[in-house]
C-alpha positions as CSV (number, residue, x, y, z in Angstrom):
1,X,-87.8,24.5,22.4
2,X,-89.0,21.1,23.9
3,X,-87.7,18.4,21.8
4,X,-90.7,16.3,21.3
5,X,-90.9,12.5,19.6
6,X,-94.3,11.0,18.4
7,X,-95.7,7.4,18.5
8,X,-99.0,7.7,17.2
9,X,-101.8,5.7,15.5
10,X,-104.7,6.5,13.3
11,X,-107.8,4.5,14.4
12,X,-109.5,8.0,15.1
13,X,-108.8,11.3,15.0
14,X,-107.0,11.4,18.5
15,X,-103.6,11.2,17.4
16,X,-104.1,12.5,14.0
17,X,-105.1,15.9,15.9
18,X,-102.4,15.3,18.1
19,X,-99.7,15.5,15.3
20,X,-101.1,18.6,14.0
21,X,-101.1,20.6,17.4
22,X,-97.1,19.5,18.1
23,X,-96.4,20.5,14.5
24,X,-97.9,24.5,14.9
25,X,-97.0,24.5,18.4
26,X,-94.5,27.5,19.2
27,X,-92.7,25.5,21.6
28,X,-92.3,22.3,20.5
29,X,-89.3,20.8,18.1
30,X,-91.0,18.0,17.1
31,X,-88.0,15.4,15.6
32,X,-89.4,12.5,14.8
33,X,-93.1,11.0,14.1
34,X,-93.4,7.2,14.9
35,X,-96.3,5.5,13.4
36,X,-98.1,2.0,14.7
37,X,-98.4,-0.5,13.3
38,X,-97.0,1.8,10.4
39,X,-98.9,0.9,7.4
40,X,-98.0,2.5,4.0
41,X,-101.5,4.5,4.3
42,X,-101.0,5.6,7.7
43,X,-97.6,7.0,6.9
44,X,-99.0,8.5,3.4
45,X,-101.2,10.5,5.8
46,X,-98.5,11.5,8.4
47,X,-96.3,12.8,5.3
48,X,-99.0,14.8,3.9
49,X,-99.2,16.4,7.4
50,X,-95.7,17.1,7.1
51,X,-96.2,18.7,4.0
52,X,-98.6,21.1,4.7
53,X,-96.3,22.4,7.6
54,X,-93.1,21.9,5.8
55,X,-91.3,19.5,7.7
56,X,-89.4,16.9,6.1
57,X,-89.3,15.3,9.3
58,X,-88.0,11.2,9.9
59,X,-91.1,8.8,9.7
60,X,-90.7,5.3,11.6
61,X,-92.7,2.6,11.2
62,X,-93.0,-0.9,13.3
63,X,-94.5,-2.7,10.5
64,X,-95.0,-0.9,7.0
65,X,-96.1,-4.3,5.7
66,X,-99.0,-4.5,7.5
67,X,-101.6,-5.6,5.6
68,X,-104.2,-3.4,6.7
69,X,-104.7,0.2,6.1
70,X,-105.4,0.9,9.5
71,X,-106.4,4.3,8.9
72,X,-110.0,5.5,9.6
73,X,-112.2,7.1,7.1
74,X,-112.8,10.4,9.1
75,X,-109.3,11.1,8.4
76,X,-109.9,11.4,4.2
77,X,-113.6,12.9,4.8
78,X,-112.2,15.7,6.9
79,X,-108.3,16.0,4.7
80,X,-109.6,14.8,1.7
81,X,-107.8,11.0,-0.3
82,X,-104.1,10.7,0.5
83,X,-101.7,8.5,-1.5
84,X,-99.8,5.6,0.7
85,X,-96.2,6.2,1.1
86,X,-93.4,4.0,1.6
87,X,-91.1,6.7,3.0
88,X,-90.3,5.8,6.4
89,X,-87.5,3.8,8.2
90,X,-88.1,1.0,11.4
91,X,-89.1,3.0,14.5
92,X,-87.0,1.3,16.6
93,X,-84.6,2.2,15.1
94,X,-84.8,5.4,14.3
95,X,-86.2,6.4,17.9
96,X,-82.6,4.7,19.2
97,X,-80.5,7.6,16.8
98,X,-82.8,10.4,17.1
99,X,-83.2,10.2,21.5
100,X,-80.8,12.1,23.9
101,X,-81.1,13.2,27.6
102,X,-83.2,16.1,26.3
103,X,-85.9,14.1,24.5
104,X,-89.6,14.2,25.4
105,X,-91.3,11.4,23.9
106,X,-95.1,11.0,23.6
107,X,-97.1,7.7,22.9
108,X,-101.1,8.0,22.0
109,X,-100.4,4.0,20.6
110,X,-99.9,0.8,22.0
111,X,-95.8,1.6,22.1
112,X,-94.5,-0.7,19.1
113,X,-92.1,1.1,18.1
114,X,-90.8,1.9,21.5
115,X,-90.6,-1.6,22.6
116,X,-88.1,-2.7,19.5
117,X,-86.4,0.2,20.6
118,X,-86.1,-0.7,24.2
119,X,-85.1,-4.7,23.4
120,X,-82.1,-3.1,21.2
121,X,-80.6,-0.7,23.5
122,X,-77.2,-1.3,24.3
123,X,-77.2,-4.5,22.2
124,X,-73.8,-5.8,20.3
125,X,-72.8,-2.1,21.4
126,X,-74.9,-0.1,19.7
127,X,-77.1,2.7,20.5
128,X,-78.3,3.0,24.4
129,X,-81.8,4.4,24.4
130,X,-82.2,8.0,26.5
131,X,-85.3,9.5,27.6
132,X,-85.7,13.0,29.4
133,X,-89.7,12.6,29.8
134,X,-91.8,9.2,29.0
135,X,-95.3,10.5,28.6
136,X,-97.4,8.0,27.8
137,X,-101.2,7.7,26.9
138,X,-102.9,5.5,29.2
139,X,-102.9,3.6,32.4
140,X,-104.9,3.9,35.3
141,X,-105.0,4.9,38.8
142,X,-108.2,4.4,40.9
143,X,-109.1,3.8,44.5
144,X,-106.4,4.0,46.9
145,X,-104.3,6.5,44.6
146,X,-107.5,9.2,43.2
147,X,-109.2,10.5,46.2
148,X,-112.9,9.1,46.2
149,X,-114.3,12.8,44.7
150,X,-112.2,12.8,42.0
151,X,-113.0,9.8,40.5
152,X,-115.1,9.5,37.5
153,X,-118.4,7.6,38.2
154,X,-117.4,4.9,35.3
155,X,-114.2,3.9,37.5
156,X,-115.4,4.8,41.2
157,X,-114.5,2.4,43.8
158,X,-111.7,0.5,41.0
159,X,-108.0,-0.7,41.3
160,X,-107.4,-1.5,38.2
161,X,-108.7,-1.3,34.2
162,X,-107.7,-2.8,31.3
163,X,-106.0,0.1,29.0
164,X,-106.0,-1.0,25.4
165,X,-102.8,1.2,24.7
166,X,-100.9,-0.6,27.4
167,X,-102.3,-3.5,25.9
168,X,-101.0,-3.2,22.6
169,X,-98.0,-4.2,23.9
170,X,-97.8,-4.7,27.7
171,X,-93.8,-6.4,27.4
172,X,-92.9,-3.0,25.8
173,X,-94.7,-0.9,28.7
174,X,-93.3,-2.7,31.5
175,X,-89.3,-2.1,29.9
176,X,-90.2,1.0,30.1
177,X,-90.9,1.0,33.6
178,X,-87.9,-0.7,34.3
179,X,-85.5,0.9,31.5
180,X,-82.4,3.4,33.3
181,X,-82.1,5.3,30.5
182,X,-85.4,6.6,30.9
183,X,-85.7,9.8,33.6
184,X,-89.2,10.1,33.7
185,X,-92.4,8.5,33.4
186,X,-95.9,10.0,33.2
187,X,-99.0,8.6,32.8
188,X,-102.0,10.2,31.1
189,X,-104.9,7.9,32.2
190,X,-108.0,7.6,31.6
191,X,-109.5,8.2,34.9
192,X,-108.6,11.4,33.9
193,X,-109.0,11.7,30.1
194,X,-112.5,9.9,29.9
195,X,-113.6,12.9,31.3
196,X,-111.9,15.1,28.7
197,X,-113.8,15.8,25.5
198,X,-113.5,18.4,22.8
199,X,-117.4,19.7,22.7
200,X,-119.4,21.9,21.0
201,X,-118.5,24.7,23.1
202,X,-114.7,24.1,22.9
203,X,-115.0,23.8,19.0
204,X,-116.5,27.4,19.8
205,X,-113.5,28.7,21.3
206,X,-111.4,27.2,18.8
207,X,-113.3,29.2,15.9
208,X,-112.7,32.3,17.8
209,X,-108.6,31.5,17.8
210,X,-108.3,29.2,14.5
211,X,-107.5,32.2,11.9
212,X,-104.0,32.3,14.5
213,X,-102.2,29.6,13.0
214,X,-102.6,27.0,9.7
215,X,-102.5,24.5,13.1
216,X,-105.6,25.8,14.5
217,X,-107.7,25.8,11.0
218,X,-106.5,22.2,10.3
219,X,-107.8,21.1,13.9
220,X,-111.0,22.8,13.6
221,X,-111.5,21.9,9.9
222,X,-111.0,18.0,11.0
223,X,-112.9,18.4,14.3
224,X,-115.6,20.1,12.4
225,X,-116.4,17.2,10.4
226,X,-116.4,14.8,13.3
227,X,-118.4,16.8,15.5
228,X,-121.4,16.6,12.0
229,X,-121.4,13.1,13.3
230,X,-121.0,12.8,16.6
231,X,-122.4,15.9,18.1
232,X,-121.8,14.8,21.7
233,X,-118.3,14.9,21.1
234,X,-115.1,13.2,21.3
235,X,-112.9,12.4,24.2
236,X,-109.7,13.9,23.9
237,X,-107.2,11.6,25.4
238,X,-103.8,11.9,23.1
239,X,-104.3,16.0,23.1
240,X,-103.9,15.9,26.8
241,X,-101.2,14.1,26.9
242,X,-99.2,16.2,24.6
243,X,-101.1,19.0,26.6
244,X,-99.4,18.0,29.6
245,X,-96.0,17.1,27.8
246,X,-95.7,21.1,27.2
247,X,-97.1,22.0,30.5
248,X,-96.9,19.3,33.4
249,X,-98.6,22.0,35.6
250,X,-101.9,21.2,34.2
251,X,-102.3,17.8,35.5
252,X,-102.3,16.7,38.9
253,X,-100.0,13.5,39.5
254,X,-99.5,11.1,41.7
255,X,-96.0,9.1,42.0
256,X,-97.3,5.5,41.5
257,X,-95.8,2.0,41.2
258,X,-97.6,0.9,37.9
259,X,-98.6,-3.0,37.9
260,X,-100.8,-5.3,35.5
261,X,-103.2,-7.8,36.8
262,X,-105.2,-10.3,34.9
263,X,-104.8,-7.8,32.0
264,X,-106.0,-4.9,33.5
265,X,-103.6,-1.8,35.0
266,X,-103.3,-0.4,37.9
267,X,-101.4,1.5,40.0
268,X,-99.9,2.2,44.1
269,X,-98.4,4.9,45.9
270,X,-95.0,4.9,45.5
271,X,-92.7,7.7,46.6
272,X,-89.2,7.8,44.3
273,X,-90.4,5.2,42.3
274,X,-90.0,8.2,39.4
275,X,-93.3,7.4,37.4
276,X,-96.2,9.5,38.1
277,X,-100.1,9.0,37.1
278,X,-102.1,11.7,36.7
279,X,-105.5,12.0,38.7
280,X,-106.7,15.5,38.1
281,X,-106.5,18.2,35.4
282,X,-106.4,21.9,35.1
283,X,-109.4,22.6,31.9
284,X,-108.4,26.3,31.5
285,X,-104.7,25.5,31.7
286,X,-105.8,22.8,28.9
287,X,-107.4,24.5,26.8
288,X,-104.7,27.2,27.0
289,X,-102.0,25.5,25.8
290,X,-104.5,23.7,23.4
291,X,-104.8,26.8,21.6
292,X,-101.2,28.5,21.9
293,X,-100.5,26.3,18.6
């Protein structure tokens, strides 16, 4: 079983959907779900999730103050009102106890949580913070790393882009890069994932396999109602990632030095540098794994 953490968000249903997949995923020992900026709504909606799976899993959250709900209203249209909870504990902190050598952990939010985490390690000898995998949702490789055919015509001929993850706290992102306790980082980016989307025809598919698991009917239930709206359909970044968390093989990486540069991200070749970006993906593989939850 791949022992999986989760920083998350709920701005849209990315993470949200993300959450659901790790939780009926066969594989996956999910141990901990981190929420940012960690309102009392957002974790109210990450502990009905729980619920319906049965996990009494640890919540974190960076700020469950906040005075915002920060939680979007396709996530009660499509899972109907949920009560704000208090029930959670400071990410950082919590990540710091619940981490070992063995731990994967997964970002789909600017990494709050995992920067107070990374500023405590090791202090007044407490906890040290240890990382197997880093996976983390955005970034961004472009000319110079992603051969010239590969690159999606938004980006082609870029260096570098801003990435509002990364942005969300850039300090956080480049202790990460620098942090020994981590073993290694990879990149999801969206030279990549802009060019992922959950369609009509993969909501198709998933209709075919979603009487398999109660993960599978929550996803299509949720993306069902999204896709009344926004027929086109939605860009599937944070699914990836956790995609490629189970299953490296279905992204193509580079090994990169990652910088920032007048606020935007980039990144260089960089043998043994131990971070990789991804610049290609495997749909079939994708989709795959997608659906083995």
């Amino acid at each position: 079983m791949l022992r999986i953490v989760l920083e998350m968000e709920t701005g849209d249903p990315d993470d949200f959907i993300t959450l659901l997949f790790l939780l009926g995923h066969p594989g996956v020992d999910l141990r901990a779900v981190l929420v940012t900026p960690g309102s009392s709504h957002q974790v109210g909606l990450v502990r009905r999730a729980l619920e319906w799976f049965g996990r009494d899993l640890p919540v974190g959250a960076y700020n469950l103050d906040h005075e915002k709900t920060c939680v979007s209203g396709w996530h009660y249209k499509a899972y109907g009102e949920v009560p704000p909870s208090r029930d959670a504990v400071p990410g950082g902190e919590l990540l710091l106890h619940v981490s070992d050598e063995d731990t994967t952990v997964i970002t789909g939010s600017p990494p709050k949580n995992l920067g107070v985490a990374l500023a405590r390690s090791g202090v007044e000898g407490g906890p040290s913070l240890r990382i197997r995998r880093l996976i983390m949702q955005g970034g961004f490789a472009g000319e110079g790393v992603v051969p010239r055919e590969r690159q999606l015509e938004e980006f082609r001929g870029r260096t570098t882009c801003p990435s509002f993850n990364l942005n969300g706290d850039p300090k956080a992102v480049l202790a990460a890069l620098a942090h020994p306790g981590i073993g290694i980082r990879r990149f999801v980016s969206k030279n990549v994932c802009h060019g992922v989307f959950y369609d009509r025809a993969l909501h198709e598919r998933l209709a075919e396999v979603r009487d398999r698991s109660h993960s599978l009917a929550a996803i299509w239930k949720g993306m069902d109602v999204y896709l009344g709206k926004h027929p086109a359909g939605k860009k599937f970044h944070d699914p990836l990632a956790a995609c490629c968390a189970i299953d490296e093989s279905i992204g193509t990486w580079a090994e990169v030095e990652l910088y920032r540069e007048r606020g935007e991200w980039g990144a260089r070749l960089s043998p043994g540098s131990g971070t990789w970006i991804i610049v290609d993906y495997d749909r079939e593989k994708f989709v795959a794994t997608l659906t083995a939850a």
